[in-house]
N, CA, C and O atoms as a CHARMM CRD file, in Angstrom:
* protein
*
  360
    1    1 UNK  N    318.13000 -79.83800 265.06400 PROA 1      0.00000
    2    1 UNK  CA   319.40200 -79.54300 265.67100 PROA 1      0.00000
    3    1 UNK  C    319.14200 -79.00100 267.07200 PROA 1      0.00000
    4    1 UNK  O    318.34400 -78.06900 267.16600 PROA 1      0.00000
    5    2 UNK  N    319.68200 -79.44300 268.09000 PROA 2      0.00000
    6    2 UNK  CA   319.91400 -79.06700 269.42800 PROA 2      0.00000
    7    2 UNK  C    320.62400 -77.59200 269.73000 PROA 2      0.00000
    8    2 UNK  O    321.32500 -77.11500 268.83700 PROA 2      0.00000
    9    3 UNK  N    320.45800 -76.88700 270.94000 PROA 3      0.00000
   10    3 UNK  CA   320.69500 -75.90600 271.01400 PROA 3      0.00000
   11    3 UNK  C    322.14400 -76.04100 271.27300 PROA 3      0.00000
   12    3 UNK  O    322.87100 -75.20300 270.74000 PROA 3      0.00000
   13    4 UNK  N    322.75100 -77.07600 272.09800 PROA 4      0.00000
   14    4 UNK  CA   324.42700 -77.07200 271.89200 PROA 4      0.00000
   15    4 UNK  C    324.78100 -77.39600 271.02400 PROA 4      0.00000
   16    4 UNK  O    325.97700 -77.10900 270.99600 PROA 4      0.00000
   17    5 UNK  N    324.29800 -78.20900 269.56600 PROA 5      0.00000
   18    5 UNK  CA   324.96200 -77.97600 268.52100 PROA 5      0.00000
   19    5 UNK  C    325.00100 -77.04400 268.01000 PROA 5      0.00000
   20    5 UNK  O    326.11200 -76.68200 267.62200 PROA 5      0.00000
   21    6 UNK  N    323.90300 -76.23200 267.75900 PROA 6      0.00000
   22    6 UNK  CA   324.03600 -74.98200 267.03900 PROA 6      0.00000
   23    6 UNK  C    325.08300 -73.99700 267.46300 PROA 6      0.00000
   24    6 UNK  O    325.92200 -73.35000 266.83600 PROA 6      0.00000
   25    7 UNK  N    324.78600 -74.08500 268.64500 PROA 7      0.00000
   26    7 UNK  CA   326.20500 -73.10400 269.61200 PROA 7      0.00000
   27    7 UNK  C    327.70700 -72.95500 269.24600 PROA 7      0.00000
   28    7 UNK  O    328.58100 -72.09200 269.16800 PROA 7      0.00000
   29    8 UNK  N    327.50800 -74.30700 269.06300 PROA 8      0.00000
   30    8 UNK  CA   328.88000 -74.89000 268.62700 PROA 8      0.00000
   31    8 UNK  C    329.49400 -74.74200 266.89600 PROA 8      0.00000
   32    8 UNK  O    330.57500 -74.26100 266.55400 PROA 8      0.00000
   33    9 UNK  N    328.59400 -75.22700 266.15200 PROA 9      0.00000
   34    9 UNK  CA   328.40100 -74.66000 264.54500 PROA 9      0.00000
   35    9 UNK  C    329.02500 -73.19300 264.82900 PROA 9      0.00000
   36    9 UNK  O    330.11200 -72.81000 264.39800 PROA 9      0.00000
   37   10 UNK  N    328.14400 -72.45200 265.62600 PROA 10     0.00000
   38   10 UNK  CA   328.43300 -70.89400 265.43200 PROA 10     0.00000
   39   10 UNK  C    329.59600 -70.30200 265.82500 PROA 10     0.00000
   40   10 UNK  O    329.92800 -69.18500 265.42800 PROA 10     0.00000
   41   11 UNK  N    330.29000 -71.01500 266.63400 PROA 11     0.00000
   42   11 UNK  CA   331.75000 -70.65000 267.16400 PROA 11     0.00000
   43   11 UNK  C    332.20900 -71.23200 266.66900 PROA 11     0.00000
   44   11 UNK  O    333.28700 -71.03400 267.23000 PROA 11     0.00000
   45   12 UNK  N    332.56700 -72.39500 265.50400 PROA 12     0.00000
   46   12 UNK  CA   333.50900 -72.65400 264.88000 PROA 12     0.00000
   47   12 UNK  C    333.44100 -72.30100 263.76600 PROA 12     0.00000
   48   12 UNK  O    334.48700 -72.06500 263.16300 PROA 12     0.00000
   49   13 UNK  N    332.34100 -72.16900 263.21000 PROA 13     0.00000
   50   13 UNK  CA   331.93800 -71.88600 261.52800 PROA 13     0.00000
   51   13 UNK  C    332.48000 -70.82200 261.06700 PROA 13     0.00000
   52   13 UNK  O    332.15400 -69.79800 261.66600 PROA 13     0.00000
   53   14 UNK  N    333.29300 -70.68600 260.09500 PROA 14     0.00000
   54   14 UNK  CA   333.58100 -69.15200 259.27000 PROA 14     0.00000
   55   14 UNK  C    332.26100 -68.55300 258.66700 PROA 14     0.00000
   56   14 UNK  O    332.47000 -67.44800 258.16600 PROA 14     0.00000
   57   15 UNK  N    330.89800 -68.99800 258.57400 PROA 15     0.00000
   58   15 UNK  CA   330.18400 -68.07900 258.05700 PROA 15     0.00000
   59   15 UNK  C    329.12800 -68.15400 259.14400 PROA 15     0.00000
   60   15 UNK  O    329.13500 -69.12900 259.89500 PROA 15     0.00000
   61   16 UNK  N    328.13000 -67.10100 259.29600 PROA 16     0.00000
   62   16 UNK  CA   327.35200 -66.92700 260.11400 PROA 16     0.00000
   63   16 UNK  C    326.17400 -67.54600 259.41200 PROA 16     0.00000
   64   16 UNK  O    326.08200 -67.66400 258.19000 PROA 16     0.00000
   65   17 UNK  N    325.40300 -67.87900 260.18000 PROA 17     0.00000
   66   17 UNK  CA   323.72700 -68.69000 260.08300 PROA 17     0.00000
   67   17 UNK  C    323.08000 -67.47000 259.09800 PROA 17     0.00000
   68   17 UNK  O    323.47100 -66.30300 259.06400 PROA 17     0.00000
   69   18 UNK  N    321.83200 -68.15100 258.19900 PROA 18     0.00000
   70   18 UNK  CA   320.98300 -67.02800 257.75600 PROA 18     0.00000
   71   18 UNK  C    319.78000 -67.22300 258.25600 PROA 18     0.00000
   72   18 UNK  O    319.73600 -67.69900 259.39000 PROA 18     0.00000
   73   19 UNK  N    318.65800 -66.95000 257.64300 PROA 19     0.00000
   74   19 UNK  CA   317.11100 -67.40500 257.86500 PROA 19     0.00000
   75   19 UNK  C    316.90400 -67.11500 256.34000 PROA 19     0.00000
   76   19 UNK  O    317.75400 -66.84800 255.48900 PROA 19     0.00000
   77   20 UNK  N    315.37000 -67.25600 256.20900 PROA 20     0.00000
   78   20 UNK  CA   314.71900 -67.09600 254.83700 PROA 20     0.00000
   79   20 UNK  C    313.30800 -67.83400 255.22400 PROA 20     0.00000
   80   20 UNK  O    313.07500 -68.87400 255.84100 PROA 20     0.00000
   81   21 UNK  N    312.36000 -66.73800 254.52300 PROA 21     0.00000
   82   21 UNK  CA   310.99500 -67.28600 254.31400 PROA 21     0.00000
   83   21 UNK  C    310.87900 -68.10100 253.80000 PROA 21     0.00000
   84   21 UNK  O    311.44600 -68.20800 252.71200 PROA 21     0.00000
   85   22 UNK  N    309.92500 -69.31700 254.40300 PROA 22     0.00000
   86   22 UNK  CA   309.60200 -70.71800 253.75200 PROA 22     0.00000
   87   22 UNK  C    308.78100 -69.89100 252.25700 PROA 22     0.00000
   88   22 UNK  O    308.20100 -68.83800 251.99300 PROA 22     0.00000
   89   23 UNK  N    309.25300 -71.32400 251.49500 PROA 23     0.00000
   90   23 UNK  CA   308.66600 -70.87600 250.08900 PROA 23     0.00000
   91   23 UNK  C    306.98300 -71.32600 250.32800 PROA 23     0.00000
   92   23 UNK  O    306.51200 -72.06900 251.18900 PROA 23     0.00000
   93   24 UNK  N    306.47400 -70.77300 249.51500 PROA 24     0.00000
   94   24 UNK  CA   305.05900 -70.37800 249.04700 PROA 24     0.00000
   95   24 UNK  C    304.29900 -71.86300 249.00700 PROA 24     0.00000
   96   24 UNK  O    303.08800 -71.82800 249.22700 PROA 24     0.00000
   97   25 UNK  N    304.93000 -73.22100 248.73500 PROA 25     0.00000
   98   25 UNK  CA   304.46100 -74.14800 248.34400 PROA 25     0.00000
   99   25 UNK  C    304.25900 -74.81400 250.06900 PROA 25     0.00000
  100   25 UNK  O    303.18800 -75.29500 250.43800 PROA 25     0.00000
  101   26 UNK  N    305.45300 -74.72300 250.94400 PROA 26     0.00000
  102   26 UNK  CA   304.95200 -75.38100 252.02400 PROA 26     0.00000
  103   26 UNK  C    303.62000 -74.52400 252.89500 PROA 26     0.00000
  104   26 UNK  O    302.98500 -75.13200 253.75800 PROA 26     0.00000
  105   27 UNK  N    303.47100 -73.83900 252.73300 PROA 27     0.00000
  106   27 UNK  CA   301.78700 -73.29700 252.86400 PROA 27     0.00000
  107   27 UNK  C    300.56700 -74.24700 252.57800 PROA 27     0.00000
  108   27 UNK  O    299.72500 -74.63000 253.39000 PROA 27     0.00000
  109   28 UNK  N    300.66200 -74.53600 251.25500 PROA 28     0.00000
  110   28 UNK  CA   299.96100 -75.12800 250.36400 PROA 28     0.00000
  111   28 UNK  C    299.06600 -76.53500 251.48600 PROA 28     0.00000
  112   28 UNK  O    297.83600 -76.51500 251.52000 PROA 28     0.00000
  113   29 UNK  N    299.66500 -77.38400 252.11600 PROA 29     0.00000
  114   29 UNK  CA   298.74700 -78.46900 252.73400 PROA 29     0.00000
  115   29 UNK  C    297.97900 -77.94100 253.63500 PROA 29     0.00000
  116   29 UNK  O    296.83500 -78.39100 253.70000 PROA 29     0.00000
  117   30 UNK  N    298.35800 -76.90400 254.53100 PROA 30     0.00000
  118   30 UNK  CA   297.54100 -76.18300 255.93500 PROA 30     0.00000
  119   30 UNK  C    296.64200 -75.45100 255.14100 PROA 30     0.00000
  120   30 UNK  O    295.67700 -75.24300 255.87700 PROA 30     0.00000
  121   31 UNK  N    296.35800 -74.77100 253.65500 PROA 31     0.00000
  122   31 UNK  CA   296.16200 -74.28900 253.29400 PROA 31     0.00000
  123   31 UNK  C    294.72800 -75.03200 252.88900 PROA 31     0.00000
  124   31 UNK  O    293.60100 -74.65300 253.20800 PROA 31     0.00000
  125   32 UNK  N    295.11900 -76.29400 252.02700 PROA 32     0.00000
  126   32 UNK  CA   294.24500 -77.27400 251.78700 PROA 32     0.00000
  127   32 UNK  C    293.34200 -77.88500 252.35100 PROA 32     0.00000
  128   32 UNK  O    292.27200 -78.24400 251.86000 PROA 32     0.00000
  129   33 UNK  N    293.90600 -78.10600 253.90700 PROA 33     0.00000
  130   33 UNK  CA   293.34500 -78.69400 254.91400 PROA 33     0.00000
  131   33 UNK  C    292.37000 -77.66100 255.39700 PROA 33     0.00000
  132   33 UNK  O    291.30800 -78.06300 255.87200 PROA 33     0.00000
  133   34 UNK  N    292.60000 -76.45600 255.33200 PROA 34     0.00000
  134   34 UNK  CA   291.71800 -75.41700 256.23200 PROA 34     0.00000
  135   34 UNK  C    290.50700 -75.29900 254.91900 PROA 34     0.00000
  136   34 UNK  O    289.38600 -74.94900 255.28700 PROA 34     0.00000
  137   35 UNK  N    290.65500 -75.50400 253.81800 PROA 35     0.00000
  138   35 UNK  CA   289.55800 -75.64600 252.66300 PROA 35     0.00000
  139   35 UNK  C    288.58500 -76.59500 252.17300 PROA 35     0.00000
  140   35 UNK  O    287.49700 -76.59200 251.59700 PROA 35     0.00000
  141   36 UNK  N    289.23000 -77.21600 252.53000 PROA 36     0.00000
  142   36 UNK  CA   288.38000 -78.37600 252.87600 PROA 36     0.00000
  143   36 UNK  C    287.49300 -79.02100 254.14500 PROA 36     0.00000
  144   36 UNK  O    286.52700 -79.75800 254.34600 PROA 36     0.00000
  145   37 UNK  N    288.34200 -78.35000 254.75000 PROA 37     0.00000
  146   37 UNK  CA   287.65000 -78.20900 255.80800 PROA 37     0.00000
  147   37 UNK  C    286.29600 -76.76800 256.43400 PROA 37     0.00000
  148   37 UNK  O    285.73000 -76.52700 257.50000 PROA 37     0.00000
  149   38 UNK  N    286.30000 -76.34500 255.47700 PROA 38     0.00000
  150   38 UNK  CA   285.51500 -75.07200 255.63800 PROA 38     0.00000
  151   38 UNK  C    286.08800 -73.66400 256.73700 PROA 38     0.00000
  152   38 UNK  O    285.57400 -72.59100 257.05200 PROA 38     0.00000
  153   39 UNK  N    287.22000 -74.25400 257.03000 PROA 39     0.00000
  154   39 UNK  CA   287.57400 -73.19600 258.47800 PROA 39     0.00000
  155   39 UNK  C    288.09200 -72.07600 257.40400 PROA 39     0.00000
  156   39 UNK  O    288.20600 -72.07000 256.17800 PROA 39     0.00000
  157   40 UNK  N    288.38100 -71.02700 258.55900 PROA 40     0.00000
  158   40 UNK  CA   289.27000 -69.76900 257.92200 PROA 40     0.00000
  159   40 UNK  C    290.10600 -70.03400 258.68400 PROA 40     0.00000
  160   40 UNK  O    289.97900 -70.10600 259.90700 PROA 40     0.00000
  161   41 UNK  N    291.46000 -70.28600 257.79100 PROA 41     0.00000
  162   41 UNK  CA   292.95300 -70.13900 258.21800 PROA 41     0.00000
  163   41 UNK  C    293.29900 -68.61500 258.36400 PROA 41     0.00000
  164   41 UNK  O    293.17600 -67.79200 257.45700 PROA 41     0.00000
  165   42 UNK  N    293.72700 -68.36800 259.56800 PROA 42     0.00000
  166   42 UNK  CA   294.21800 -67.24100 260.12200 PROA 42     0.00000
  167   42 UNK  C    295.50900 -66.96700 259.96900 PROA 42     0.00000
  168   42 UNK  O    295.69100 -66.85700 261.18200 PROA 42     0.00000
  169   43 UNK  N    296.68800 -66.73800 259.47000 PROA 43     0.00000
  170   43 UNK  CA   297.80500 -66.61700 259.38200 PROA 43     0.00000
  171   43 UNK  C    298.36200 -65.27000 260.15500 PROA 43     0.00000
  172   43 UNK  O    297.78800 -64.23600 259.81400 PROA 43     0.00000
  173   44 UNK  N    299.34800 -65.14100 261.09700 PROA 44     0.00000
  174   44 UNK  CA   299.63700 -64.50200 261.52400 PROA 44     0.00000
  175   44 UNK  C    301.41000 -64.66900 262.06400 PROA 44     0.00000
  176   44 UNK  O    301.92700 -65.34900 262.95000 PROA 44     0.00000
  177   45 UNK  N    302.15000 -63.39300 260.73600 PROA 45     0.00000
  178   45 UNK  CA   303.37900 -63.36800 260.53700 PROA 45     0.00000
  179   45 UNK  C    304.20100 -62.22600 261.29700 PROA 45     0.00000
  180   45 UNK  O    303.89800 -61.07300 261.60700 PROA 45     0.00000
  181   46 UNK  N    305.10000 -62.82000 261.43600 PROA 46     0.00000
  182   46 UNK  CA   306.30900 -61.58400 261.80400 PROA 46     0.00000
  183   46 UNK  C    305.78600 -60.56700 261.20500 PROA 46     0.00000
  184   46 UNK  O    304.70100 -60.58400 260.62500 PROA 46     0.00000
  185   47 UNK  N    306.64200 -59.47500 261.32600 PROA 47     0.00000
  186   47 UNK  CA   306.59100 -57.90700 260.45200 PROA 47     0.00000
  187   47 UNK  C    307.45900 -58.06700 259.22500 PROA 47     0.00000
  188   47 UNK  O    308.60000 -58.48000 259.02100 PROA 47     0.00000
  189   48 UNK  N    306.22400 -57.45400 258.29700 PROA 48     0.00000
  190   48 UNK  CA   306.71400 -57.36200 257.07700 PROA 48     0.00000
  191   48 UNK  C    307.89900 -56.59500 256.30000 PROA 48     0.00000
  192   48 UNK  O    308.21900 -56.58600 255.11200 PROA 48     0.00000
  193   49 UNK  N    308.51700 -55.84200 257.64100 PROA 49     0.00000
  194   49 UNK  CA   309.73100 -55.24600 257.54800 PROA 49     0.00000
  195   49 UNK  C    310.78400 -55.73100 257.87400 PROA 49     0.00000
  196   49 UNK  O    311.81500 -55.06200 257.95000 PROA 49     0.00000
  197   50 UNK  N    310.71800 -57.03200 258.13600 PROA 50     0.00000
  198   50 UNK  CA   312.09300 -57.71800 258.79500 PROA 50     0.00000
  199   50 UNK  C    311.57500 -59.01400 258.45500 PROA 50     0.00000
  200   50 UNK  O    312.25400 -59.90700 258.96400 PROA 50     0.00000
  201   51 UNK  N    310.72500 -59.37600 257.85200 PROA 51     0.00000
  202   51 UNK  CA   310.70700 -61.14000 257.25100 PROA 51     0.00000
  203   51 UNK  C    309.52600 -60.58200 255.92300 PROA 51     0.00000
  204   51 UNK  O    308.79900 -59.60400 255.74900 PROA 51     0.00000
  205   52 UNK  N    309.98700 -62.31500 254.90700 PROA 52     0.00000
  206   52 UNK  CA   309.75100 -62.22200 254.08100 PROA 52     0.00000
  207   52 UNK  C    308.39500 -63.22900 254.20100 PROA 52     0.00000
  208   52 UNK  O    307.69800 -63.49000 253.22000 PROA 52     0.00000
  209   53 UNK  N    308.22300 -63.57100 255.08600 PROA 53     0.00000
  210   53 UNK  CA   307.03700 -64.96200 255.70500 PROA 53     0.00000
  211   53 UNK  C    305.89600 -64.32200 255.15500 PROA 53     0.00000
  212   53 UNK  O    305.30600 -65.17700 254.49500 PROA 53     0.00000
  213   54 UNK  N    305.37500 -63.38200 255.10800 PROA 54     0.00000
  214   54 UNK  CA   303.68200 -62.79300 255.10900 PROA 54     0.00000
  215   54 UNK  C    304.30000 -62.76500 253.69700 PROA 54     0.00000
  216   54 UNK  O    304.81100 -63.88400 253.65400 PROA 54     0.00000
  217   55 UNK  N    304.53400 -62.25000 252.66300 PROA 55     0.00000
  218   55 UNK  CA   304.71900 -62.33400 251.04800 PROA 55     0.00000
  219   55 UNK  C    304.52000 -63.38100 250.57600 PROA 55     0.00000
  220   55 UNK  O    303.95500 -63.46700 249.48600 PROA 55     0.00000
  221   56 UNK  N    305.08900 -64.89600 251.53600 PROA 56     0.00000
  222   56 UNK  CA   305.23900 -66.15000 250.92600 PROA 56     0.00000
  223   56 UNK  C    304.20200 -66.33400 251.25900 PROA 56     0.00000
  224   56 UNK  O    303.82700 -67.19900 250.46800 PROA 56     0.00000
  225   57 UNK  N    303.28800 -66.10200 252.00200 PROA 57     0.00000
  226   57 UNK  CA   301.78700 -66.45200 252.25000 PROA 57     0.00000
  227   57 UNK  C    300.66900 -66.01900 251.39800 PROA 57     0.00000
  228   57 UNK  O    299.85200 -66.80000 250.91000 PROA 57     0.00000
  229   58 UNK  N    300.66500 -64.54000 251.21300 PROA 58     0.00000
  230   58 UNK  CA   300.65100 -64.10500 250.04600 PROA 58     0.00000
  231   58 UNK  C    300.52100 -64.59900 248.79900 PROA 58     0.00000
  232   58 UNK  O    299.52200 -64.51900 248.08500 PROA 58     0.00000
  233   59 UNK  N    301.76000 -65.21400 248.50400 PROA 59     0.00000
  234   59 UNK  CA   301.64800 -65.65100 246.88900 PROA 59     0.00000
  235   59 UNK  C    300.92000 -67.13400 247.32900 PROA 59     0.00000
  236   59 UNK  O    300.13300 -67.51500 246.46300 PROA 59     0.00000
  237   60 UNK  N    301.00900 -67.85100 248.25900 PROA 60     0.00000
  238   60 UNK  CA   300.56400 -68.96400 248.36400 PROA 60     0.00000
  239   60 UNK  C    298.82400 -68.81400 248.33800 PROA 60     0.00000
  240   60 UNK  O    298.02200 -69.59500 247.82600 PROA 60     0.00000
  241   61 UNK  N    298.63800 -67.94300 248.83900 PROA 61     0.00000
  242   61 UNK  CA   297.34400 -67.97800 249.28800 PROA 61     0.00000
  243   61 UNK  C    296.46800 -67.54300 248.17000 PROA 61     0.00000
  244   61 UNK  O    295.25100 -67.72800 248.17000 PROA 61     0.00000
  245   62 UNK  N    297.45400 -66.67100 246.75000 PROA 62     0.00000
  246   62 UNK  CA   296.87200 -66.55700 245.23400 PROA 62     0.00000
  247   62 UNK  C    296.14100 -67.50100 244.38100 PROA 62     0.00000
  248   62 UNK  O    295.36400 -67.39700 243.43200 PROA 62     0.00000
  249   63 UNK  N    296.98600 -69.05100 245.47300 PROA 63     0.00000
  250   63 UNK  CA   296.55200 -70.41000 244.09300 PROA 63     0.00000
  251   63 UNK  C    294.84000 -71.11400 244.52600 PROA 63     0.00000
  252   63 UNK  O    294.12500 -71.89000 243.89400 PROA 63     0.00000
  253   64 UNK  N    294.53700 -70.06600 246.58200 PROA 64     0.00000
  254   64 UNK  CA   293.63000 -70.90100 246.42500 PROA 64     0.00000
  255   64 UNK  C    292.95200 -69.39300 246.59700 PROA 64     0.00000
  256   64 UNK  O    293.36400 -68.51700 247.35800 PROA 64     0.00000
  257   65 UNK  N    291.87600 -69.31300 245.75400 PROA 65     0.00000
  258   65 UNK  CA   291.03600 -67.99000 245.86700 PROA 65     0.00000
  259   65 UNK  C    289.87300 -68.25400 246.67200 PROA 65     0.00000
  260   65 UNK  O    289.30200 -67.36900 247.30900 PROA 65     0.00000
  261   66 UNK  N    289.57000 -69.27100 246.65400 PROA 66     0.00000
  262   66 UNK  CA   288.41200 -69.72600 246.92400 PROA 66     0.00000
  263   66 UNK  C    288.56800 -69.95600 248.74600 PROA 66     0.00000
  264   66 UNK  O    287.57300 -69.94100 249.47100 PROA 66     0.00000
  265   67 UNK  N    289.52000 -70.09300 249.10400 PROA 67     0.00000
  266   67 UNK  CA   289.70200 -70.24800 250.37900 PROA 67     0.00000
  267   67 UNK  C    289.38800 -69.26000 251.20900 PROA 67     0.00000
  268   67 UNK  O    289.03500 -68.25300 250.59500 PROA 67     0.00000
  269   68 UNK  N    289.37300 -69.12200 252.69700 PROA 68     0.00000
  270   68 UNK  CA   289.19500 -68.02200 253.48500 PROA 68     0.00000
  271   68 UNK  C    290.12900 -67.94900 254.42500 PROA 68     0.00000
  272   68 UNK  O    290.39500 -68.51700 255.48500 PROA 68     0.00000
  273   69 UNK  N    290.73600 -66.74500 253.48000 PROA 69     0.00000
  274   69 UNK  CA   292.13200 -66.67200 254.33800 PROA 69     0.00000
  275   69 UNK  C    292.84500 -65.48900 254.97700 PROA 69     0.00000
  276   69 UNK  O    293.42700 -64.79300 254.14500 PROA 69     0.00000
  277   70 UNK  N    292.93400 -65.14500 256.04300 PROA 70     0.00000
  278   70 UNK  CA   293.33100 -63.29900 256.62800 PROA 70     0.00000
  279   70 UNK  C    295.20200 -64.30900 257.08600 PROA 70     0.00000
  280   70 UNK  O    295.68200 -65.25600 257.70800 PROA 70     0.00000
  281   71 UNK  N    295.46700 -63.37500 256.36200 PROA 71     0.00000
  282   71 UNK  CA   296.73000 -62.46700 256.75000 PROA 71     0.00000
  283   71 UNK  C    297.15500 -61.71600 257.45500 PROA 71     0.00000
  284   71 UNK  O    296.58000 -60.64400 257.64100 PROA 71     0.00000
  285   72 UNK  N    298.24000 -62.02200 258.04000 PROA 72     0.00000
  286   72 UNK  CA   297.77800 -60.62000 258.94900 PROA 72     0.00000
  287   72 UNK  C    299.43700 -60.28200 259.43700 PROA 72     0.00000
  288   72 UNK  O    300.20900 -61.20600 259.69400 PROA 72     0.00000
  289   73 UNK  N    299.82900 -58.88700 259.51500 PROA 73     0.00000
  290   73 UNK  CA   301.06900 -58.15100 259.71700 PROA 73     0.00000
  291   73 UNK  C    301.25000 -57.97000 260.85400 PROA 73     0.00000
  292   73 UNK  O    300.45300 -57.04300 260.99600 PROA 73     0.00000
  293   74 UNK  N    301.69100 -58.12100 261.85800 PROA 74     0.00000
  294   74 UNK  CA   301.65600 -58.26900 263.18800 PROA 74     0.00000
  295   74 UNK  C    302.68800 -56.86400 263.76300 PROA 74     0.00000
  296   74 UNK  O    302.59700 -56.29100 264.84800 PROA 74     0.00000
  297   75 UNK  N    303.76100 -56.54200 262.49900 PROA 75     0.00000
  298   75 UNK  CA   304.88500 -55.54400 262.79100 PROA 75     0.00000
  299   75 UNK  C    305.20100 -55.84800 264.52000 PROA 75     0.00000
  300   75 UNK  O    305.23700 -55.17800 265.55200 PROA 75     0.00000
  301   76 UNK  N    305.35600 -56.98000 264.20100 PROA 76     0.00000
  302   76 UNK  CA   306.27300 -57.12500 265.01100 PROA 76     0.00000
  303   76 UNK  C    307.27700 -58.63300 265.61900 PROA 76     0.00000
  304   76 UNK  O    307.07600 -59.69600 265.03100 PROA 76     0.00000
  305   77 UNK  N    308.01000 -58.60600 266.44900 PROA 77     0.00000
  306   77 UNK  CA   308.48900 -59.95800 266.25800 PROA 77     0.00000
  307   77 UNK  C    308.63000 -60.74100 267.67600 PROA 77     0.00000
  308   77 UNK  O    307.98200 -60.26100 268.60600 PROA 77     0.00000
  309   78 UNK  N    309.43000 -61.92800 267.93900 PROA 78     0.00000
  310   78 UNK  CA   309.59700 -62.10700 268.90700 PROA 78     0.00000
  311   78 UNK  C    308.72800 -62.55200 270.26700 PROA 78     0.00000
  312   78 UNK  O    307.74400 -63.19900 269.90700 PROA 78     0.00000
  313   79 UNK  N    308.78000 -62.43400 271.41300 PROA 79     0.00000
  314   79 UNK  CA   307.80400 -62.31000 272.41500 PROA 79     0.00000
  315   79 UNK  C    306.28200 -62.14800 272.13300 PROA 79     0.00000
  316   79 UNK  O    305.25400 -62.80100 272.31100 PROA 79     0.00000
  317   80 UNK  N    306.70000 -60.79500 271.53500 PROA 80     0.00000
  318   80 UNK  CA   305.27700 -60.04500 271.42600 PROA 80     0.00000
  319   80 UNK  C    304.46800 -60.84400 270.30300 PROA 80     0.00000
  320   80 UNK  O    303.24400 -60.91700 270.41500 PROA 80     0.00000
  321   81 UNK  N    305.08300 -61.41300 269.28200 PROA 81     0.00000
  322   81 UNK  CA   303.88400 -61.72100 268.22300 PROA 81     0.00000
  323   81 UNK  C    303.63300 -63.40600 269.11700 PROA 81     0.00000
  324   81 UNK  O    302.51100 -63.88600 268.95400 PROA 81     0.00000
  325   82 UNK  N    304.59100 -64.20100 269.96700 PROA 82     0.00000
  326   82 UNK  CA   304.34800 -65.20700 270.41600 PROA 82     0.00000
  327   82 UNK  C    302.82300 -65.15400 271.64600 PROA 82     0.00000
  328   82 UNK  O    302.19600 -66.06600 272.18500 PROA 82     0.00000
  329   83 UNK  N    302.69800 -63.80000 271.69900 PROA 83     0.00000
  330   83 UNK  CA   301.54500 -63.36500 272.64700 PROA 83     0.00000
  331   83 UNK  C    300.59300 -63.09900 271.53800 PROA 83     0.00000
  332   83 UNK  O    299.67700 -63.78400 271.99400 PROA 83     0.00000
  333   84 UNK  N    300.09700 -62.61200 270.39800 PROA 84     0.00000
  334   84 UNK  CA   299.60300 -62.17300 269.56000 PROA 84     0.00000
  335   84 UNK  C    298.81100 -63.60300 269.23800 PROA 84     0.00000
  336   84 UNK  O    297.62200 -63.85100 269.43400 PROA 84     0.00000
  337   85 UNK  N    299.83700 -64.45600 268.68600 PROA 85     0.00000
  338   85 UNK  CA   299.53800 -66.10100 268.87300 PROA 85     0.00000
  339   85 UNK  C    298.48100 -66.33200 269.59700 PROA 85     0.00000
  340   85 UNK  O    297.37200 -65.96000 269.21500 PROA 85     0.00000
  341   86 UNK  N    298.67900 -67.02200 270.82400 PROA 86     0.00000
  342   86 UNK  CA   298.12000 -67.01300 271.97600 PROA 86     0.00000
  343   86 UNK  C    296.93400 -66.75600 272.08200 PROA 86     0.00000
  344   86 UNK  O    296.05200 -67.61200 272.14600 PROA 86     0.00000
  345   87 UNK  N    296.71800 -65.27000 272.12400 PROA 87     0.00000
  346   87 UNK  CA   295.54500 -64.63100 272.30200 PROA 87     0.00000
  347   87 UNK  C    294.35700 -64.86300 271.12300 PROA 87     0.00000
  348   87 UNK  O    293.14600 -64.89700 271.33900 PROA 87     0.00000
  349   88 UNK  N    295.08900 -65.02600 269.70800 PROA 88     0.00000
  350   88 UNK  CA   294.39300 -65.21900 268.65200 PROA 88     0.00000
  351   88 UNK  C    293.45100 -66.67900 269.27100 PROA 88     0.00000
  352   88 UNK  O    292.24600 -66.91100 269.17500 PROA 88     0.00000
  353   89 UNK  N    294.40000 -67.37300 269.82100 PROA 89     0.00000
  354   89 UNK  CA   293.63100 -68.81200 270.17400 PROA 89     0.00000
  355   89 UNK  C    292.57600 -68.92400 270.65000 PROA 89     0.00000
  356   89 UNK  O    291.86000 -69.85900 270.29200 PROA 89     0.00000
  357   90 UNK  N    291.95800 -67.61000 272.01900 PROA 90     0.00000
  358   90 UNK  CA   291.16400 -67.78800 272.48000 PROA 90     0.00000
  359   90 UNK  C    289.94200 -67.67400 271.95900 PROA 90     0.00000
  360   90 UNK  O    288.95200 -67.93000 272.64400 PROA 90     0.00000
């Protein structure tokens, strides 16, 4: 969806937009791929006080034990974790 549709949804719609953490299963292929591949998948989520994203990673990351996988709480959102990103890259 485009940013003028959404705009538009939101000024006409009687209910407001939500969000929600992807479930636990769409993890599962990046998850696979980084295991097979021998890498360590780095995951790095919003704050665990305002999203439910790092939990769903969490339980996802239960089915593969064997994998090498950091988590990681960033507490925080926005800008700042889009820099957090970034920097992880280098």
């Amino acid at each position: 969806m485009d940013t003028s549709t959404f705009l538009e949804m939101l000024q006409y719609s009687p209910q407001l937009p939500k969000t929600s953490a992807p479930p636990p299963p769409l993890y599962y292929p990046i998850i696979e791929k980084a295991f097979q591949t021998g890498d360590t998948l780095i995951c790095i989520h919003p704050s665990s006080k305002t999203s439910g994203t790092m939990r769903s990673a969490q339980v996802a990351s239960q089915d593969f034990p064997a994998a090498d996988i950091r988590i990681v709480d960033t507490q925080t959102v926005a800008c700042n974790l889009g820099t957090l990103v970034l920097l992880a890259n280098q």
